[in-house]
N, C-alpha and C positions, 0 to 999 in steps of 0.2 A: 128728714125732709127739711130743705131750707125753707125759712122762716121769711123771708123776702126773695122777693123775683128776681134773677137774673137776666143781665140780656146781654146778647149773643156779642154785641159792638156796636158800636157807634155806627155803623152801616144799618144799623134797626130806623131809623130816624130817616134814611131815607127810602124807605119802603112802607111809612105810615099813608103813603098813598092807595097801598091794598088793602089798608082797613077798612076804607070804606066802599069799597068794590064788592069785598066781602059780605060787607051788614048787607050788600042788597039780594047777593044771593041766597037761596033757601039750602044749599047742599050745606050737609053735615063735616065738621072739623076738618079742614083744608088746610093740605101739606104743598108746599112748591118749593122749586129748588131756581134759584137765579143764578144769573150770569158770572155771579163773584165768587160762585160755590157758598149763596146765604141760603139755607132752609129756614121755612116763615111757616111756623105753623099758626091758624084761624080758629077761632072758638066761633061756633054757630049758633044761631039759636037752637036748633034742634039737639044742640050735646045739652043744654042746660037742664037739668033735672030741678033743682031748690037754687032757688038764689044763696041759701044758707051753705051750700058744699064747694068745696073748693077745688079746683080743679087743675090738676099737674099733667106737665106734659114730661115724656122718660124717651131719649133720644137713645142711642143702643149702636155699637155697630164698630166703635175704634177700643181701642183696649180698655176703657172704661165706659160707665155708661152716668148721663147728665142726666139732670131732673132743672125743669124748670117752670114757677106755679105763676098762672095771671090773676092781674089784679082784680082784688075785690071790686065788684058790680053792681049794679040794683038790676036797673033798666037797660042800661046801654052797655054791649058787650064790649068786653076788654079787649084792651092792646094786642093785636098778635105777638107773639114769642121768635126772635131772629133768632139763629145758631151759627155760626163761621163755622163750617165744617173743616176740617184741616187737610183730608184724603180726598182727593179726586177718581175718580172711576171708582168708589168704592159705596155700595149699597146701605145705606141706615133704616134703623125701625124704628119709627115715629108714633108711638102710644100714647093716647089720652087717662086718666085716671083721676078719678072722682072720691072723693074724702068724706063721708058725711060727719056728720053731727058725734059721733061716735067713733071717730076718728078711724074708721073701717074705710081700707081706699078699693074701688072698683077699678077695673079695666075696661073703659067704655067701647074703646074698638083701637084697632093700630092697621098704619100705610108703612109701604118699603116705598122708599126711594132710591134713587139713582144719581151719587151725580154726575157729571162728566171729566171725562180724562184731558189732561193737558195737551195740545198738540204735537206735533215734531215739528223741530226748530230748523233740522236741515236733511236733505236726501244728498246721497251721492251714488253712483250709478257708473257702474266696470264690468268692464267684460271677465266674462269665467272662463278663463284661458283654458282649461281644456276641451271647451266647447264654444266658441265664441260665438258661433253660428245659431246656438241655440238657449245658449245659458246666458245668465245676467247676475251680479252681484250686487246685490241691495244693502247698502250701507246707512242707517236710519239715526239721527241724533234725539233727544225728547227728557225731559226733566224726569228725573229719576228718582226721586225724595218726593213721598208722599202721594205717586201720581200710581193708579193700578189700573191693568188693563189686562184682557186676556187673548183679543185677536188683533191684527193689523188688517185694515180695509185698504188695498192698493187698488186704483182707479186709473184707468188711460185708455189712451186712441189707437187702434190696432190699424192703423191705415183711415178706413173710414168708419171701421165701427168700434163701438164706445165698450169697454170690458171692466168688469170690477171680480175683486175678489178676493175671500177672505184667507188670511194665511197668519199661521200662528207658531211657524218654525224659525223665530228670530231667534239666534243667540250674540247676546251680547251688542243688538242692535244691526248684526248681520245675517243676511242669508241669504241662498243662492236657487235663484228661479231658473229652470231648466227649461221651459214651455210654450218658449218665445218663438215664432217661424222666422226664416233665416232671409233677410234681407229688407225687414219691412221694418219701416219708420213709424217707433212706439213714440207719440206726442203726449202731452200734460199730463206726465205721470203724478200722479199726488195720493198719499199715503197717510192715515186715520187712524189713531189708536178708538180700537175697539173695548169698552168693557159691559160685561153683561153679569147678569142676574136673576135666580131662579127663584121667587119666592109663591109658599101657595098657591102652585103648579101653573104659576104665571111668570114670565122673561121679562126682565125688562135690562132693554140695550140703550146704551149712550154712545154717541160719536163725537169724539174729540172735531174741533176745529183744522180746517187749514191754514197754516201760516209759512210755510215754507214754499220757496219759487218751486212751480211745474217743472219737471225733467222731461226731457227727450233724449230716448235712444236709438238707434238704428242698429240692428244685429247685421254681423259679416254674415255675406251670400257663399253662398256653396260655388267649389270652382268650374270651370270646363268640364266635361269629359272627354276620354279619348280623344289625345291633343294628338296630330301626325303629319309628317308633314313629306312631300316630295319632292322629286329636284326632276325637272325634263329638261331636255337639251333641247334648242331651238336648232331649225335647220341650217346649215351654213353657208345656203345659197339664199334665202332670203334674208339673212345675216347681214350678207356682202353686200344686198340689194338694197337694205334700208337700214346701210350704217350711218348713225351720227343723225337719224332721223326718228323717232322711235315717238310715238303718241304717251301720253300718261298712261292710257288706259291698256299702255301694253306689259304696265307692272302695277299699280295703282289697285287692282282688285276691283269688286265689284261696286256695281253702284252706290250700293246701302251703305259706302262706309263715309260718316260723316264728320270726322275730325282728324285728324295727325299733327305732332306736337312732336318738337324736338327737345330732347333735352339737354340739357347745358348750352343753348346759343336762342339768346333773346331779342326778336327783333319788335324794334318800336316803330316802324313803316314799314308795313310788309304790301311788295306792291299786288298791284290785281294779279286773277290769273290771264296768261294768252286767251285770245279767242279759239283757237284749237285746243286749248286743253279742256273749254267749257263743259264737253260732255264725262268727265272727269274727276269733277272740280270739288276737294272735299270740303264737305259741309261741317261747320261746327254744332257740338249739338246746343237743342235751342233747351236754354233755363228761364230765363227771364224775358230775352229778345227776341227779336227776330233775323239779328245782324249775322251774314256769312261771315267768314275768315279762312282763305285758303292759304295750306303751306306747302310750299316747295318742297318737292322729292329728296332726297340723303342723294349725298355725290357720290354713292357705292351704286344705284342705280342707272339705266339711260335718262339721260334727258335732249331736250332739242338742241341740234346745234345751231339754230338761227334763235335764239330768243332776244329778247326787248332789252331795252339799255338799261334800263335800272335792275335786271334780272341780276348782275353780280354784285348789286348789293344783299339780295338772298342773304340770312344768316343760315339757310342749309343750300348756299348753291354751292357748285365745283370749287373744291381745295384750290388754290393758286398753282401748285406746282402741278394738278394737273392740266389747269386751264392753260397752265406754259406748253406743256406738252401736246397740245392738241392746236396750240400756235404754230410751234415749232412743222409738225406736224403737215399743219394746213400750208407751210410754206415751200414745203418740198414740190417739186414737180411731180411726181409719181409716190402719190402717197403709197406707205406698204401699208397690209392688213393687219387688222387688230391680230395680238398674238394670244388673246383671250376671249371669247364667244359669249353672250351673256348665256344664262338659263334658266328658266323660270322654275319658282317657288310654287309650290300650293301646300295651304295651310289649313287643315281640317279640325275641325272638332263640333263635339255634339254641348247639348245647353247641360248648365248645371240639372244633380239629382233636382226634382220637386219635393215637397213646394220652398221653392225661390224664388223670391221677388227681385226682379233684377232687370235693369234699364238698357247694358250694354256690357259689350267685351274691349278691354284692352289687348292689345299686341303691342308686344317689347320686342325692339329684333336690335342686337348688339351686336358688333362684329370688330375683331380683333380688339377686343375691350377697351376701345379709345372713342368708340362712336356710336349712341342708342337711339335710335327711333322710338315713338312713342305714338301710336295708333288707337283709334278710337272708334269702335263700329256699331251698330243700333244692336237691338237684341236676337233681331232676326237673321243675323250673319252670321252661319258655318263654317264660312269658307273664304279663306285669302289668296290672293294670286297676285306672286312680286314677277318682277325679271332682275336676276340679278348680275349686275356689269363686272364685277371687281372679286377677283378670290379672294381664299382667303375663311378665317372661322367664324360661322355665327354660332348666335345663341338666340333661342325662340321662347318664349313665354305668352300663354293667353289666360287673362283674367278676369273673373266675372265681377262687375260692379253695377251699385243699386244706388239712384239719386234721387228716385220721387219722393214726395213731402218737404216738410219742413226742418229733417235735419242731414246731416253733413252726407257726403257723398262718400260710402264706403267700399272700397274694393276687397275682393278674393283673396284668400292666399294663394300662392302659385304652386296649381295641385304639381306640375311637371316642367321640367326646364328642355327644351330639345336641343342637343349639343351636332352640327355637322360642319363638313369643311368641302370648298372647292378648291379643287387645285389649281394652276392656273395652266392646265391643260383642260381643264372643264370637267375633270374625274370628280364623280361625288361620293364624299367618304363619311358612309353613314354614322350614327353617333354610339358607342362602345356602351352597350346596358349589362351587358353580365362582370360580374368582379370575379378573381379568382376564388379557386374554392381550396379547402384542405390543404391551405397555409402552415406550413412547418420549417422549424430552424433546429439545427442538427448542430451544435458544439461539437466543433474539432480538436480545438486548445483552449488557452487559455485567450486566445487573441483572435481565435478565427472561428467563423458559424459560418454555415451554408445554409439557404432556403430555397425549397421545394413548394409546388403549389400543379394544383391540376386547374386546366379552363378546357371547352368545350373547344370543338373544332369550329363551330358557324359563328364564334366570337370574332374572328377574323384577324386577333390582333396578332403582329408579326412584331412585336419586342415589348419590352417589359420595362417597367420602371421599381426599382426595391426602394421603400425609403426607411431609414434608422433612424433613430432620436432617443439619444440617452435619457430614461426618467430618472436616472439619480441624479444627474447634474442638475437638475430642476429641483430639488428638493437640498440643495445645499449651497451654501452659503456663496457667493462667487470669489470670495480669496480663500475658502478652504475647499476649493473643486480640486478633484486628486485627477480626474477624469474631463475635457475640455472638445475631445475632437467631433465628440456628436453630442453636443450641449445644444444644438444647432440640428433642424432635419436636415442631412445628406441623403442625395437621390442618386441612386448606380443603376446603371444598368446592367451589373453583373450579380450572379446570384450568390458570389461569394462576400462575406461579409471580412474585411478584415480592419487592425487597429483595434481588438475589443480591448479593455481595460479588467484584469479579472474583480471581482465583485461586484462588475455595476450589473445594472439590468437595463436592457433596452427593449424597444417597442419597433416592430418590424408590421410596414403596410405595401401590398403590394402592388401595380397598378398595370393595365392590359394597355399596352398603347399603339395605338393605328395611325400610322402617318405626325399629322399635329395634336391630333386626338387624344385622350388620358380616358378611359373607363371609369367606373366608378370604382375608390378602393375594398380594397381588402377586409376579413375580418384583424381587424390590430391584435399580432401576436405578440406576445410580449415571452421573453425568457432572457436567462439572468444567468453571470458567468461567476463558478463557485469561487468565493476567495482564494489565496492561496495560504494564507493562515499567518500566524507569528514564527518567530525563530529566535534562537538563545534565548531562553526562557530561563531564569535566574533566581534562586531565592538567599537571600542576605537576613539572617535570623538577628533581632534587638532585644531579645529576652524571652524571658516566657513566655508572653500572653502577644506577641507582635513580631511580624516578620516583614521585609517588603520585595516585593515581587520588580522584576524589573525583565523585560524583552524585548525585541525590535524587531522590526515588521520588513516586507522587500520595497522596493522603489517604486516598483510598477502594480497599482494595485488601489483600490476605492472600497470603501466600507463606511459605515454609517457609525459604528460603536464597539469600542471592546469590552467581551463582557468575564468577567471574574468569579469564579466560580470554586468551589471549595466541597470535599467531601470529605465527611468525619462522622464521627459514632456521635448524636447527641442523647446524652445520659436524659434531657426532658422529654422528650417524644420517645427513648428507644428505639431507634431505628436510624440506619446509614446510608445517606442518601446526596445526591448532588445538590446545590445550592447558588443561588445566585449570590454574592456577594456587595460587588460593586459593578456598576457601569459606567466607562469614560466613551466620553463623546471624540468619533475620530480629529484629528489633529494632522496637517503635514507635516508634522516633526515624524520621524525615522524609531526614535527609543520614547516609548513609554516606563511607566511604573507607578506603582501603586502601593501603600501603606496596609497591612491588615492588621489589623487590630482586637482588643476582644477574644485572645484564642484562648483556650484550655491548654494548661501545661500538662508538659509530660501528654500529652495526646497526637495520634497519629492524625495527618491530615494529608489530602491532598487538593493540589490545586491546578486550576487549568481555567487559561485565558484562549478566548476565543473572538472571531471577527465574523461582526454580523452585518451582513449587506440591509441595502435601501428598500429592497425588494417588498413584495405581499403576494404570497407568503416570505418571510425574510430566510435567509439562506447565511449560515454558521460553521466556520472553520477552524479550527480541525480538532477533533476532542483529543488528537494524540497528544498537545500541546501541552501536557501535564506536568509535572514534578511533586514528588512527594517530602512530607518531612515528619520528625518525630519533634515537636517542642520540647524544649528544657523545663524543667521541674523547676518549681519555687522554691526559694531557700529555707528548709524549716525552722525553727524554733523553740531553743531551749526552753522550756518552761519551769523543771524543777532537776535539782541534782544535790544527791544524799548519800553521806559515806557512812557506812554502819558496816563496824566486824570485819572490817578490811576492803570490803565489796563498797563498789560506787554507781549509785545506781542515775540511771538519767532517764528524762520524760521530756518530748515533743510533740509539737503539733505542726499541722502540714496544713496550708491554705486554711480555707473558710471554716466555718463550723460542716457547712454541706456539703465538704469535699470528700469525693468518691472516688477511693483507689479502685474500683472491682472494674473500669473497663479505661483506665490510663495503662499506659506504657512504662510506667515506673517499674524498676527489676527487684532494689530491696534498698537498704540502707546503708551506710557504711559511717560507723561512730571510730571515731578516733580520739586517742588521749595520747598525746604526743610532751615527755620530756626527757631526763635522762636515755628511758626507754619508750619508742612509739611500740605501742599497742591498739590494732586494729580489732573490732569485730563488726561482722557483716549479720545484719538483724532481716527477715522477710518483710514486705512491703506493707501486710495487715497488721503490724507490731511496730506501736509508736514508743516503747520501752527497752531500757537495755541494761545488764550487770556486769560491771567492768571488776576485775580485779585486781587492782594497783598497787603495787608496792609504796606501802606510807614514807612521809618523809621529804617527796618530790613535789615539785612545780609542773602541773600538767593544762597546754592546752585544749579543752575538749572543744569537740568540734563534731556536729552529723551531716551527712554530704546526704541528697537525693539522688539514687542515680536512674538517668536510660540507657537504650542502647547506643544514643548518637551525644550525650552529653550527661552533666551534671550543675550542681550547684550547694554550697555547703552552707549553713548556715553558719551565724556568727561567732566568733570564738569566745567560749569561755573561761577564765582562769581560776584552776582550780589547785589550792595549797591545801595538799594532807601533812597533819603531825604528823612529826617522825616517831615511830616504834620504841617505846623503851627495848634495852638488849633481854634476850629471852634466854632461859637455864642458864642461869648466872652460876658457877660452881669454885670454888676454893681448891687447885688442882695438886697444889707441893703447900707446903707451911714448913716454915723452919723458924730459929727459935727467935728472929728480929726481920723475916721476910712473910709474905703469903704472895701465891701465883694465882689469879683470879683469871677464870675461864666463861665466855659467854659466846650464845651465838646471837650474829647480828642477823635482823629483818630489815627487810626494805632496803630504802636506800640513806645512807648515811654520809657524812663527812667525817664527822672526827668522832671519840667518845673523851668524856673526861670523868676523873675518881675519883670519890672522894670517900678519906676513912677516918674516924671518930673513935676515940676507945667512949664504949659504954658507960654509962653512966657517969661520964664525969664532965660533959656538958661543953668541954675541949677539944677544938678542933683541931687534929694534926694532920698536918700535910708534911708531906713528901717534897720538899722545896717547893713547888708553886701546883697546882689542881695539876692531875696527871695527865696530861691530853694525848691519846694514842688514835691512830687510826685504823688498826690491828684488834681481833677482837678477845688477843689474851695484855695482862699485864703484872710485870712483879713489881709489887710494893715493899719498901727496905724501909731500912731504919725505925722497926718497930722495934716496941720495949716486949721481951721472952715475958710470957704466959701470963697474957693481954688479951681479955675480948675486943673486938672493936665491930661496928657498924660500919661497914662500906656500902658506897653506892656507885653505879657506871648509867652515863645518863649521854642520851645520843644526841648531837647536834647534828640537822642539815638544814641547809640556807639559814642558818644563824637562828634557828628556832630550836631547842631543847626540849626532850620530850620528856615521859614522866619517868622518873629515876627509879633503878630495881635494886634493891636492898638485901645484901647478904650479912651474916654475923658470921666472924672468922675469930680463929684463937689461935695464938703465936703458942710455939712448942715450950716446956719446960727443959730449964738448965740441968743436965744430966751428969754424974760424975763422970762415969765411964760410956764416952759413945760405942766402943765393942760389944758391951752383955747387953745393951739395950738394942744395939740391931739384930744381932744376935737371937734375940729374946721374941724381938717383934718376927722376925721369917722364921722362928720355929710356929708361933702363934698362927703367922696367918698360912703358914703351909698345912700345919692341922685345919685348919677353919676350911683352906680353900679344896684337901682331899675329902673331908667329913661332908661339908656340901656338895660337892663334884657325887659322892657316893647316894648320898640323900636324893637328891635330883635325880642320877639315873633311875636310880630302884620307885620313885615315886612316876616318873614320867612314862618309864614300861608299864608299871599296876595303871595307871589310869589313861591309857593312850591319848599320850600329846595334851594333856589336862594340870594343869596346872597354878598356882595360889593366883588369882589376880590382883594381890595387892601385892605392888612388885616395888619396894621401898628403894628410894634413891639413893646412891652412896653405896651401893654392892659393890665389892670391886671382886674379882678375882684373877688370881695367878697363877699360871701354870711353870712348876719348877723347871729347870732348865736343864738338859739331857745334852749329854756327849755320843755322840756314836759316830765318828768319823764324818762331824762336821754334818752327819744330815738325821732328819728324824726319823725314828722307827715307825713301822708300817705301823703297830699298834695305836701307837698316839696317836697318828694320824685320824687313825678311824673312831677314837675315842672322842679328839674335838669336832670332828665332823656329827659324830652322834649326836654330842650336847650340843652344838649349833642345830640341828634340824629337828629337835626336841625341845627345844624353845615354843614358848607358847606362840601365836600369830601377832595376839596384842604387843611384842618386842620387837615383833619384827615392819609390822604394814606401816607405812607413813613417817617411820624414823630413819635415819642414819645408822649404818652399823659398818663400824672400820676397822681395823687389824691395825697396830702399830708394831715395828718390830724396832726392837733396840740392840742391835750385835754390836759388839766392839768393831766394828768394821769402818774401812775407808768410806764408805756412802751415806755412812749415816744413817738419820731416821727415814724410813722409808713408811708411806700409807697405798692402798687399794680399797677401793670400796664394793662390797659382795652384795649382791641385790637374793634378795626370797624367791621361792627356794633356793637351797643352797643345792648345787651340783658336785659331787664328791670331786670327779675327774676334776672339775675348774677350780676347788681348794686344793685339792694335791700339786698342780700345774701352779699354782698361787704360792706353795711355800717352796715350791722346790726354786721356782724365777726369785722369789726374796730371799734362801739361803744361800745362792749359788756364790754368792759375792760375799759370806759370811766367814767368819773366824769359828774354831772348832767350839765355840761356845754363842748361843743369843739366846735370847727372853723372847715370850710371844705374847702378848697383850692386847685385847681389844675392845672398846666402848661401846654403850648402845646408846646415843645420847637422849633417848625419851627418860628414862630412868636411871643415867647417870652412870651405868655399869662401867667399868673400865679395868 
């Protein structure tokens, strides 16, 4: 509880004059609310219980709630308590509470109040156009911050009586009154924010102020009805009889009508009328006055031919050229007869629906749209009666307008317009109301449409008007119009439509026409001529992922866009489907083209540009316009390459990490090692690995190609240097007593080999004049010292790189006294050796079929003695070596060399063939008898297996 009094503002100070208003009254703690939105609450004598209690007032009602305590008292009651309230239209509860002695607070009793809402600052007031007749749009302005209301009280003058009424459908300070009767002048509209409140099954309402100017509106009256109008011919004997003489009131209508107004010619002296026209004579209507104003007849009507001098000042008297004419006329001796008769008008119609309030009828009567009349008749007038002098088209209109009160004078809409023509034979050709029906355009070509249409027989009309009008030229640009000749409505009168542009679309209205007459149109048919599409359609491929398209279009021919479209397998969605790509905006250029981008290698695609008209619905040409292609693969990626054991193995990768051969076009690989010798192999597309197996020694480019069916691309080259092969089965072939003949075979690919021999142990290099370098893979080494170990070695060079050297020991032959007993000695030895073994071998290889030692030591040699028998071998041998050839175990024979050398004394020399496993008996028999045939009655038959050295 505050501990001192607050007060509400410095406005408390000027309201100390209902303090003492108060002390005289006896009513109990009194709440008001003033003009400024100050609530004053009074302390009574009757609230006081002890002078000793203190007593707070608790104000309640905005988001918080105030406390505020008056001053201590004896005898004379304290100050009232002011409050600035801050909300207007918004209800407080205003409690008393009583503190005693024991600081225990009571609640003496509590008032609600009210206080009042802010006014509206401005009204605006519009018709509700889809009802203007009956509806209003109430447009309210009013202080929005702090101001709370729940209804609007709108108050006005309904003609003479006074209407109020509460309406609480405002949004956003508008809304729209439907309830208004049609033609009546609503005066001092004025509008009240309402707020109310229900406390302790008691209301209490507050009425904002008026502060905004009173509105007045007047609602539009309802039209005519049933507007009709006829044409009668006068007779032509009384014609002739009262020509050039014709009363007003022989077109002028009836007497009730009391204005006419010309429009577009203003005159500022209009004279009287004749004294023969007086029974006539149109009256203005009266507003404020009582002053006539008569106006002169239109010079499409009779008028008198004798009239008053100042009569051609009329600004609606006779044209000049005809008043020449009726000079000219007057001057002839024997005037001839009019060649036009007049014929009177009558113009009917009934009063607007009820209830309309409404003062008078206008009548508009135009003719050949260069001349309006403007007529004005009381309310009570149905009916007009013209005569009319001059052919030619009118137009009729009557409308209902309402003036009484004090706001503006509002006229009708113009329910019907009546269109007719005279001829100037006096034929009356009534006005065309029916339009054609079941309107249709039949496409011939690309250039020509025909339309069809049905109309009634009592329409009367006897030819037709077509009108066309391009809607695509309207929708583009006018320097890129492809299409120009109906950018413009063209009106034919034939039903054939030619000059179409194919893809534009046009709008076709038809029109029934009678004489000068036009009907009302058509329903507007609109249809649209198919494009004729693109041509030379082109794809120019830029690498994997991009290609660009390029085509050209015909000459004659409009379209809104071409559109780019592409169909391919997408590995995200799984599924193959068409696509829009790009869309270009048409151009009168002849060749487009277009970039695409983004593609999937090694993927099939196709593609197809199409021409889409202005049209709705739009109309697309032609899906045949396609071309398809397969993308080129990306170049792959050596990542590792390892030669182990002779084998070179290589590793790549292909695009992304997420790259997915299972739905590309890729066929397989193609690795290549290309040097001395190109060696290709073709790897399958799921297999980024390869095993090459290369002859060491060489210089090889590798290289892996991607391939499709319409292209490839290889990745980068890499160079790859293998050591050369030391020589392999190094052997010691001849030895004599200061030479050795050293045999090897070479691997790979080699240049040269070089030799070198060391006797043992004694740490001295001898050579042979300079390192022996052969390119040959035997060599004889001379000038050595007789029965000498030595260490040789044969080491390969190719591209100037030396590989690891292979190491034989060889021993030069001992000095012999007698070279005779020692050969001698040596071919009895090894002929025992090589019969003993030949014996051994059969008899072991029969007992153990084809089974044989596997340890097959290197260095066997054997020899078969040499036989005479008229220069050829006995059948026997024959079959003997053929035995022990095919009794050989397999181990001697699968994966080696095995050769026959023959040495005859012969002119040919050494001759070799080499026999592949099995051995075929017929093809070794054929084989010694082709090597003997050229032999001396004696040769030697020798032959190697070089796995094991045999020889």
């Amino acid at each position: 509880m505050p501990s001192r009094r607050r007060l509400g503002a410095p406005g408390a100070r000027s309201c100390l004059l209902w303090l003492f208003v108060l002390l005289k009254n006896a009513e109990p703690f009194h709440v008001t609310v003033q003009e400024d939105n100050c609530i004053i609450v009074s302390l009574e004598a009757s609230d006081v219980v002890t002078s000793s209690s203190v007593y707070v007032v608790k104000i309640a009602g905005e988001s918080k709630n105030y406390f505020f305590q008056f001053e201590e008292f004896n005898s004379t009651l304290p100050a009232p308590v002011v409050f600035n309230a801050k909300y207007h239209g918004l209800y407080y509860i205003v409690t008393l509470l009583v503190v005693n002695s024991n600081m225990v607070s009571k609640s003496a009793r509590s008032v609600t109040v009210l206080t009042k809402p802010l006014p509206v600052s401005s009204v605006s007031i519009y018709d509700y156009k889809p009802s203007p007749e009956t509806g209003v749009l109430f447009e309210i302005q009013y202080p929005e911050k702090y101001n709370v209301f729940t209804r609007v009280n709108i108050s006005y003058w309904e003609g003479k009586d006074y209407r109020t009424i509460l309406y609480k459908d405002f949004f956003k300070g508008k809304t729209v009154f439907n309830h208004w009767l049609p033609g009546i002048c609503y005066s001092n509209i004025t509008f009240q924010l309402v707020s109310e409140a229900t406390f302790n099954k008691s209301t209490l309402v507050e009425y904002s102020g008026v502060q905004h100017e009173p509105k007045q509106h007047r609602t539009v009256p309802y039209p005519p009805r049933n507007i009709s109008v006829q044409i009668v011919s006068i007779n032509r004997n009384n014609w002739e009889e009262h020509s050039g003489n014709f009363a007003e009131e022989s077109f002028m209508g009836p007497e009730e009508i009391i204005r006419k107004e010309k429009l577009g010619h203003v005159s500022e002296n209009p004279p009287e009328t004749p004294a023969g026209n007086t029974t006539a004579a149109w009256q203005e209507y009266r507003d404020n006055n009582t002053e006539r104003e008569t106006t002169p007849q239109p010079y499409w009507w009779p008028s008198e031919a004798e009239s008053s001098e100042g009569e051609e000042e009329f600004v609606n008297a006779v044209l000049r050229d005809y008043e020449a004419k009726d000079v000219n006329t007057s001057e002839k001796l024997t005037p001839e007869p009019p060649t036009f008769l007049p014929v009177q008008m009558v113009l009917t119609w009934l009063p607007p629906k009820p209830p309309t309030a409404f003062d008078g009828f206008h009548i508009n009567i135009e003719r050949e749209e260069n001349s309006t009349e403007f007529l004005t008749v009381s309310e009570d007038t149905h009916k007009f009666v013209a005569e009319l002098k001059e052919p030619g088209k009118y137009k009729l209109s009557v409308t209902t307008f309402s003036s009484s009160g004090s706001c503006e004078v509002r006229g009708s809409q113009s329910a019907k317009t009546l269109s007719f023509y005279i001829s100037p034979t006096g034929e009356w050709i009534e006005e065309l109301t029916e339009k054609p029906q079941h309107v249709t355009v039949t496409v011939l070509s690309s250039t020509t449409a025909l339309t069809s249409w049905t109309a009634s027989q009592e329409s009367g009309g006897n030819s037709t008007i077509v009108s066309v009008v391009s809607l695509t030229c309207q929708k583009q640009k006018e320097s890129q119009r492809l299409e120009k000749h109906y950018c413009t409505e063209v009106n034919s009168s034939s039903s054939l439509i030619e000059n179409l542009v194919p893809g534009a679309q046009y709008q076709v209205v038809v029109y029934l026409r009678k004489g000068p007459l036009v009907g009302p149109p058509s329903d507007p048919v609109t249809f649209s001529i198919v494009p004729t599409g693109i041509k030379d359609l082109t794809l120019y491929p830029l690498g994997p992922t991009a290609v660009v398209l390029s085509w050209n279009r015909p000459f004659l021919g409009v379209f809104r866009k071409y559109v780019v479209e592409m169909f391919y397998f997408n590995p995200a969605t799984m599924t193959s489907e068409w696509t829009t790509y790009y869309e270009i905006a048409a151009t009168v250029s002849l060749t487009a083209s277009v970039r695409i981008a983004n593609l999937l290698p090694a993927w099939y695609y196709n593609f197809r540009v199409t021409m889409v008209t202005w049209g709705d619905p739009e109309l697309s040409c032609c899906d045949s316009s396609t071309i398809s292609f397969i993308t080129a693969p990306v170049a792959p990626e050596i990542t590792s390459i390892e030669y182990y054991n002779h084998l070179l193995y290589i590793t790549w990768t292909y695009g992304g990490d997420g790259t997915d051969l299972s739905h590309s076009r890729m066929l397989h690989w193609m690795v290549v090692a290309e040097g001395k010798k190109k060696i290709k192999k073709s790897v399958t597309r799921n297999v980024m690995t390869a095993v090459l197996s290369l002859p060491p020694g060489d210089i090889y480019n590798l290289s892996v190609t991607a391939c499709t069916e319409r292209g490839s691309n290889t990745s980068l080259l890499q160079l790859v240097k293998l050591e050369p092969a030391p020589p392999k089965s190094l052997f010691a072939v001849n030895k004599t007593q200061t030479s050795v003949t050293l045999l090897w075979v070479e691997e790979g690919v080699a240049d040269f080999f070089e030799v070198y021999c060391q006797q043992a142990g004694s740490g001295q290099e001898i050579q042979v004049q300079e390192p022996v370098t052969v390119s040959s893979h035997v060599v004889t080494i001379s000038s050595l010292t007789p029965a000498t170990s030595y260490n040789c070695s044969v080491t390969t060079f190719s591209h100037n790189s030396p590989s690891v050297p292979t190491f034989i020991a060889v021993s030069t032959m001992v000095t012999e006294m007698n070279p005779n007993v020692v050969v001698i000695s040596v071919l009895a030895i090894l002929s025992i050796l090589l019969i003993g073994l030949l014996l051994v071998t059969l008899v072991v290889l029969r007992r153990k079929h084809l089974q044989m030692a596997r340890d097959c030591g290197a260095g066997t040699f054997v020899n078969f003695a040499s036989l005479e028998r008229d220069g050829k071998l006995p059948y026997n041998w024959r079959r003997s070596v053929f035995a022990f050839l095919t009794l050989l175990p397999s181990c001697l024979w699968t994966d080696y060399l095995l050769a026959f050398y023959i040495n005859p004394w012969s002119k040919n020399g050494l001759k070799k063939r080499k026999l592949t496993n099995p051995v075929q008996l017929d093809d070794f028999d054929g084989y010694i008898k082709d090597m003997a045939k050229d032999s001396d009655y004696k040769f030697s038959l020798q032959f190697e297996m070089t796995s094991i050295g045999i020889g």
